[in-house]
N, C-alpha and C positions, 0 to 999 in steps of 0.2 A: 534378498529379493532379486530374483533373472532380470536383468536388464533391461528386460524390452517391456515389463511388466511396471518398470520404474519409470521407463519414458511412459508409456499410457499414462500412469497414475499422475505424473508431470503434467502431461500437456490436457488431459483431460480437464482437470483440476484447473490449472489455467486458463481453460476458454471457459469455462463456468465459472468459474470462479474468476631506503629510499634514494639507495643505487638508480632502482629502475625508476624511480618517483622524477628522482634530476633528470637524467636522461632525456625522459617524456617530454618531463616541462621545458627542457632544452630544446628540443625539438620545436615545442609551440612556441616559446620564446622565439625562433629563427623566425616565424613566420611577421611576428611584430616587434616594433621596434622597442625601446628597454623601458620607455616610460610607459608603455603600453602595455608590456608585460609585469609591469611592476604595478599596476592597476590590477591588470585581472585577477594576479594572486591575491591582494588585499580585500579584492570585491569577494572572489573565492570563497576567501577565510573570514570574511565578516559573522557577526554571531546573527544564529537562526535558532533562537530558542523553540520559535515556533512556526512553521511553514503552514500557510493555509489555501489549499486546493478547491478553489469555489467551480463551478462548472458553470459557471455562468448563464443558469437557466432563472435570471431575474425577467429577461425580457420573454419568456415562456411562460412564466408561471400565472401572471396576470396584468391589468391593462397600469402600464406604470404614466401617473400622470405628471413627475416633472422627473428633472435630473437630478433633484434631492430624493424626491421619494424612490428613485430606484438604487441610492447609493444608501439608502437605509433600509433597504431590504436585507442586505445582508453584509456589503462593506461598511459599514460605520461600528459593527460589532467587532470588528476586531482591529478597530483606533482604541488605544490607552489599556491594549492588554497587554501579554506577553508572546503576541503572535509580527514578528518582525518581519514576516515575508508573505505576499501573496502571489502564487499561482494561478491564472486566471484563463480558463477555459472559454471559447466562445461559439464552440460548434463540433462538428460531428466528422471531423477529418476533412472534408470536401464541403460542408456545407455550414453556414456562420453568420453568427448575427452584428461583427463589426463589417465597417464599411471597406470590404475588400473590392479590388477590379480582378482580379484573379480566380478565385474559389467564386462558386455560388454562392449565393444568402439568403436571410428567410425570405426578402422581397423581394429576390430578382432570379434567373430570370422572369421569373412568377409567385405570388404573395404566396407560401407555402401555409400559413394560416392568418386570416387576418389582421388580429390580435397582435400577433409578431411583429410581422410585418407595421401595424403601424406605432408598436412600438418604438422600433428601431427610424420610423420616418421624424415621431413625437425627439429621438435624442439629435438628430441630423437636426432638425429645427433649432436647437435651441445649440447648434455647433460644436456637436460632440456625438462619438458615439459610445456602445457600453465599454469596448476596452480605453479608449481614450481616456474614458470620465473615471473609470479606475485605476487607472495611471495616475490620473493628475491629484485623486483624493489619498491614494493611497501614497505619494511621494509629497502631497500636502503632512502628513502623519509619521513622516518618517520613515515610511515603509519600502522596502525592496516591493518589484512589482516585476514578474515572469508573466510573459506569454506562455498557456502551455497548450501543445499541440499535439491531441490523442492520434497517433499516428495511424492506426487502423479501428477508429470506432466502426462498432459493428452494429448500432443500434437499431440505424436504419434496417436492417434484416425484420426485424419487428414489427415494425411503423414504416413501411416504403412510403404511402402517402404524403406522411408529413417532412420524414427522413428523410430520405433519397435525396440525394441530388441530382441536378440533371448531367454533372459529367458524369457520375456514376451510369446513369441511365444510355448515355451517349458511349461507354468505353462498357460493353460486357466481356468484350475479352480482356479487360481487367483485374476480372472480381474471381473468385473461385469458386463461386457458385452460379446456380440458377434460382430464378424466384423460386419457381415449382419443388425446392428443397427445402423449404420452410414447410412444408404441408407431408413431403416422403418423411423428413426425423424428427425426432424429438430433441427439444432446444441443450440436452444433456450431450447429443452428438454435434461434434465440430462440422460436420455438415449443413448443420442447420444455420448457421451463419454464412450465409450466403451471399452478401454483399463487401466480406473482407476482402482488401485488395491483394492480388499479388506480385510481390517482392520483387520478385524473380523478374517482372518490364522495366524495364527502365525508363517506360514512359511513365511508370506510379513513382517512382521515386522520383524524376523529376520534377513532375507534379508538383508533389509535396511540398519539395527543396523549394520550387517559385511560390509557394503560398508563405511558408516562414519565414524565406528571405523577403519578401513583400510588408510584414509585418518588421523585419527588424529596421527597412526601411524607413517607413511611414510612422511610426509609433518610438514612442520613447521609454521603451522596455530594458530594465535592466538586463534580461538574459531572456531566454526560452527553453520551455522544458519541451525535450521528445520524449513524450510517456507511451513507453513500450510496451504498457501492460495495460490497456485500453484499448483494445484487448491482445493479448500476446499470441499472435498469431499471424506469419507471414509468410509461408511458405508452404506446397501442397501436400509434402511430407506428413505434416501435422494434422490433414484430414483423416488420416488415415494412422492417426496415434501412431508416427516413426518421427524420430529426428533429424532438425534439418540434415543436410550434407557440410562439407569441408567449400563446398563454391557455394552454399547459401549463407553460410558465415562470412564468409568473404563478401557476400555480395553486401550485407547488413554493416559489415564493419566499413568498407567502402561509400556506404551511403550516410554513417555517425560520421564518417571522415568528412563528408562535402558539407554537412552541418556546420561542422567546427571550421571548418576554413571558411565560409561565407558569413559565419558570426565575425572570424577575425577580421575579414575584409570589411563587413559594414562597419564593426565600429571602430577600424583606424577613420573610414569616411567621417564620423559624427565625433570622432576625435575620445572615445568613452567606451570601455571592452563592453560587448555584449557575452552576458555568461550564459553557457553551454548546459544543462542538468537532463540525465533523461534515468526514469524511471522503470528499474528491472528485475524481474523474478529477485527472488532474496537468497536466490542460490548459485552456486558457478554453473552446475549439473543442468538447471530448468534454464539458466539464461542460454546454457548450449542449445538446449534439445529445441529452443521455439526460435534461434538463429543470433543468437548474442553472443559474441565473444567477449565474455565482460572482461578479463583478466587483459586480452589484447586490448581493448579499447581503453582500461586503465594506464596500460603500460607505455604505449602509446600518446597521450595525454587529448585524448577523445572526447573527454568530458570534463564539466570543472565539479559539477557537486553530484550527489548521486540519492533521491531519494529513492525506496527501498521496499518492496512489495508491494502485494494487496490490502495486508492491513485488520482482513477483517475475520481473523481467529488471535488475538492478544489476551491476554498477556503472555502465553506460552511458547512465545515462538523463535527459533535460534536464530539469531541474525550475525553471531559474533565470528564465525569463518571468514562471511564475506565484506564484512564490516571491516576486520584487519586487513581483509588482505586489499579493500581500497586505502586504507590510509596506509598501507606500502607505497602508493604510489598516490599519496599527499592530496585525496579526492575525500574530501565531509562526505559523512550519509546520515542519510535521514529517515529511519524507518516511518514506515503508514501504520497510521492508525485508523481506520475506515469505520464509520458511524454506523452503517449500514452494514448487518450482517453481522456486526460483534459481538451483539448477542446477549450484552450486558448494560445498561442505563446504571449501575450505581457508580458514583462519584471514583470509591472506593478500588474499583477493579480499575479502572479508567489509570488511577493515580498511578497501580501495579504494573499495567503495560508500558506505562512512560519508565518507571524506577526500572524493569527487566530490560528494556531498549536502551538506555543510560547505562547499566549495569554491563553489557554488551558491548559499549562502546561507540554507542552511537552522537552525532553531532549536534543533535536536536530531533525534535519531533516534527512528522509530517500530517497532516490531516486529510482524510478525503469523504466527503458526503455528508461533512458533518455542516451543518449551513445554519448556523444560529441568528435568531434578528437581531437579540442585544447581546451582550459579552456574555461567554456561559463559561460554567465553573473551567472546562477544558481548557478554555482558552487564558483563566485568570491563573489556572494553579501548574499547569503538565509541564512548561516551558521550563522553570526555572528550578534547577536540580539540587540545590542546596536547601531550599524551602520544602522541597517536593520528597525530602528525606524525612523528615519530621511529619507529613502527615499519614494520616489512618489509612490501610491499603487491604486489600486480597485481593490474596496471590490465586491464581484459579488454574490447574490443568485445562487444556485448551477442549471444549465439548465442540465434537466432532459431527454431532448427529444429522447437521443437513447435510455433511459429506455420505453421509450414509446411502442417504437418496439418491445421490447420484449411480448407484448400482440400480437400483431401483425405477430411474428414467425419471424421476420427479422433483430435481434439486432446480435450485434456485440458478438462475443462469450464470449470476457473476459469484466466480470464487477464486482464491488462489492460496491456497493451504499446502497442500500435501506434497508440492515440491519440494518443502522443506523440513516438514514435521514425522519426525521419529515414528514410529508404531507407538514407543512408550510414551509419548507425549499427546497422543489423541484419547479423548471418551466418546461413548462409552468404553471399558474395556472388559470382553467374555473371559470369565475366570472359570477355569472347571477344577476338581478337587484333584490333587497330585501334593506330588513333594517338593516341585519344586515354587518359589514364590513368583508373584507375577511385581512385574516392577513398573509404578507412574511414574515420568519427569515432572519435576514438580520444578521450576524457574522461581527466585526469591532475590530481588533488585535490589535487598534490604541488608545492610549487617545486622542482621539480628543479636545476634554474640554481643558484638561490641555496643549497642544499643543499649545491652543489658549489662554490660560493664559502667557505661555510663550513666545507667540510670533513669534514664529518659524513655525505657521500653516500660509499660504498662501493660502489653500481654500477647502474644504470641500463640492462637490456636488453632490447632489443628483438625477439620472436621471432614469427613468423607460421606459421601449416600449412595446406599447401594438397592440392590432389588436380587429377589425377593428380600423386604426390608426385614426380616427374621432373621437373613443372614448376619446380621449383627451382632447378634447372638455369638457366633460360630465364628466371628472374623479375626484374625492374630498379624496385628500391623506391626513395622518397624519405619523407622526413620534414621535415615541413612546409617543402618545396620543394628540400632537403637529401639528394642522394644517398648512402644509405647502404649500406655495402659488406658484404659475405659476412662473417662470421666462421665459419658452422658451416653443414654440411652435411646431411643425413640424405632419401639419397631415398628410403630404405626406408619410411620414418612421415611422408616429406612436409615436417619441420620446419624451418626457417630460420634460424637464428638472424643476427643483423646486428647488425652497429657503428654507436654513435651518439653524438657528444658528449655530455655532462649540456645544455649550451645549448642544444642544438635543441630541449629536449624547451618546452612552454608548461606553463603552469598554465592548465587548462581544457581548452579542445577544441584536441586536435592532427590534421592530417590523413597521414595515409596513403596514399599514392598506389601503384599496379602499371599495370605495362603490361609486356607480354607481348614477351619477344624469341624469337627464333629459336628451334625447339623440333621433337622429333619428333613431337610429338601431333600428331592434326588440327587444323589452326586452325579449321576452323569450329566444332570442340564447344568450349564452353565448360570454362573450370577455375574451381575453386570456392576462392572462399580462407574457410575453415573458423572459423580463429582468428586474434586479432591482441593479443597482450599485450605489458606491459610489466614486467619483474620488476625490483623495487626493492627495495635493500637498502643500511641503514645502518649506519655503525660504532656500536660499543658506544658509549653514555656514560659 
């Protein structure tokens, strides 16, 4: 694919959607002194089987009538699971429902709705506010507890009324847009987001820097996360689908820099590291094109933990490049898994994107948008990878079809897939008759092989659906170079079912291959092969 066609498909995608290791940490080390730094790495390195990304829209969503009922809305659901860390969002970059003197809020300078607003008056009374009071439940529990701050939410572009804040409204030559570009594009163009800030003033970034330094202040937050990908877009370049420059990297890595050195400085103050996390495209390629030099900022020792995309096309998706190439330089990550958008509720698929992120290499699991009231299966079973081997899973090629729309002007505004996803790893895929085979990545978290060496595998199968579902009929699959034969039919619904050893299958990436025989369709239209899973199932223990 031409390059320039790559950045588009990158940034597009995006706004809709141990040499060098010591060195680094040597580096940060000079900044603090040895017990200090001998803290952050432990806090670092502590286990995060499960990361939970709450946006903290409890004081949004309806009128909360005490400081218990609002800590059971959705923090009490992840006391006594397998989720050891919470991320805890409180607003919209600039505008926030704890009690800042800095950012605006939803009460001040003017009740943005009232309901909020007296929300946040109901937690002040009773001498706390929502980050406070989950600070203090969630370190009652055990639990690590991040501030994390959407560095350019874009929501407000949407909702000014409720959104907006009023520096926003006070600073336009800030923003990259005008209101009146909510109404000229459609929300598929990076235009249409017309309240993101830009980069490039350094009166936004300082901004910023006094609202999270404020926070590591006042609150007793184990770390904060800079989530870059809410929404990953900071720079003018990327209005106009090109990538940043070499002085807009600069200017981004420059500003992770004052991050990390204002973490170190508060918590020599409070005597306790504050840890650094900021969440970024899943790729080294998209982290350039929208102004991240992830590679520098790892090397450099910029950040302490790294969760890890959008999240919301799993289980398909490769995270194992940049997944090494941070623990090069001695940084956990944590892929997203996004509730929202992923397109799958069975238990089943769920289990497959934790076992493919695990399988990858990853540190543990990240959560976003998944906001459950009591403990849900997610958060009881995905954390913990030796348990999470033995249960029932499919494996699913990653279906691609809302990405589709976005050619189309009608996709869904939040996505972030296709900076990192193959051609052969997205569905649908158009097959037309030739000689050559067309080939799905199919991602398998599982040792299947040794599974069935041991005994404990009870079935492995492989099923595909296609359209025109006749093409069934006519289809001649292999598995990784392995012709495998019909078991099941269905030309009514298209589905396939086929036989396949336990051996064939790999741990990691398997391919898939079709190529079209004899058939009554027309060969020049293309057939679509829709899905391609794998359904695993193991004996009891």
């Amino acid at each position: 694919m031409p390059r320039h066609l790559f950045v588009i498909l990158t940034i597009f995608v995006l706004i809709i959607v141990h040499a060098g290791a010591g060195q680094a940490r040597g580096e940060q080390s000079n900044a603090e002194d040895q017990v200090m730094a001998q803290q952050r790495e432990a806090a670092k390195n502590r286990k995060r089987r499960i990361i939970y990304n709450n946006d903290g829209n409890e004081i949004l969503i309806r009128r909360v009538e005490s400081v218990e009922d609002f800590l059971r809305m959705r923090i009490e659901a992840a006391v006594g699971t397998q989720v050891d860390s919470i991320f805890y969002c409180t607003g919209t970059t600039t505008l926030y429902g704890h009690d800042t003197l800095i950012a605006d809020r939803f009460d001040s300078p003017v009740d943005k709705v009232k309901d909020w607003a007296d929300n946040m008056r109901l937690l002040r009374k009773a001498g706390t506010d929502q980050l406070e009071a989950t600070i203090r439940r969630g370190h009652e529990a055990g639990l690590e507890v991040f501030w994390s701050h959407r560095i350019n939410d874009s929501h407000d572009a949407v909702d000014p009324v409720e959104l907006l804040s009023q520096w926003k409204a006070d600073h336009p030559e800030c923003l990259m847009g005008k209101p009146e570009d909510a109404k000229k594009y459609p929300q598929s163009s990076p235009k249409y987001w017309w309240t993101t800030l830009d980069f490039e003033k350094q009166e936004v970034r300082d901004y910023l820097l006094r609202i999270t330094e404020e926070v590591c202040r006042l609150y007793d937050v184990d770390g904060i996360e800079i989530d870059y990908f809410r929404y990953p877009m900071f720079f003018r370049p990327n209005l106009d689908f090109e990538p940043a420059t070499q002085k807009q990297l600069d200017i981004l890595t420059e500003f992770q820099r004052s991050i990390m050195q204002m973490s170190v400085r508060e918590g020599a103050k409070r005597g306790r590291p504050i840890l650094v996390a900021a969440r970024v495209p899943a790729s080294v390629t998209a982290c350039r094109n929208v102004g991240i030099d992830v590679e520098r900022w790892l090397r450099e020792g910029l950040l302490d933990i790294m969760p890890l995309g959008n999240g919301g096309a799993w289980p398909n998706v490769p995270v194992e490049e940049i997944t090494t190439l941070a623990h090069t330089y001695d940084v956990p990550v944590y892929p997203c898994l996004k509730h929202s958008g992923f397109g799958h509720s069975d238990i089943e698929t769920w289990r497959a994107a934790a076992a493919n992120a695990r399988q990858a290499g990853a540190d543990g699991i990240y959560f976003f948008n998944h906001f459950p009231s009591e403990p849900s299966p997610q958060f009881k079973e995905l954390g913990d990878p030796v348990n999470l081997a033995r249960l029932d899973k499919r494996f699913t090629a990653t279906d691609v079809s809302p990405y589709e729309e976005i050619l189309l002007g009608s996709a869904p505004r939040h996505i972030g897939l296709a900076e990192v996803l193959p051609p052969s790893m997205g569905l649908p895929a158009r097959i037309f008759a030739g000689d050559e085979p067309y080939i799905v990545t199919l991602q398998i978290g599982d040792d299947l092989a040794e599974a069935a060496r041991q005994g404990i595998l009870a079935g492995a199968v492989l099923k595909i659906r296609l359209s025109p579902p006749q093409e069934v009929l006519a289809m001649k699959v292999k598995l990784n170079g392995k012709p495998v034969t019909p078991a099941e039919e269905n030309v009514e619904e298209g589905w396939l079912t086929l036989h396949a050893e336990p051996g064939w299958y790999r741990e990691g990436e398997n391919e898939v291959s079709f190529l079209r025989g004899a058939s009554n369709v027309d060969a020049r239209a293309p057939f679509l092969v829709h899905e391609v899973q794998v359904d695993v199932t193991y004996r009891d223990k």
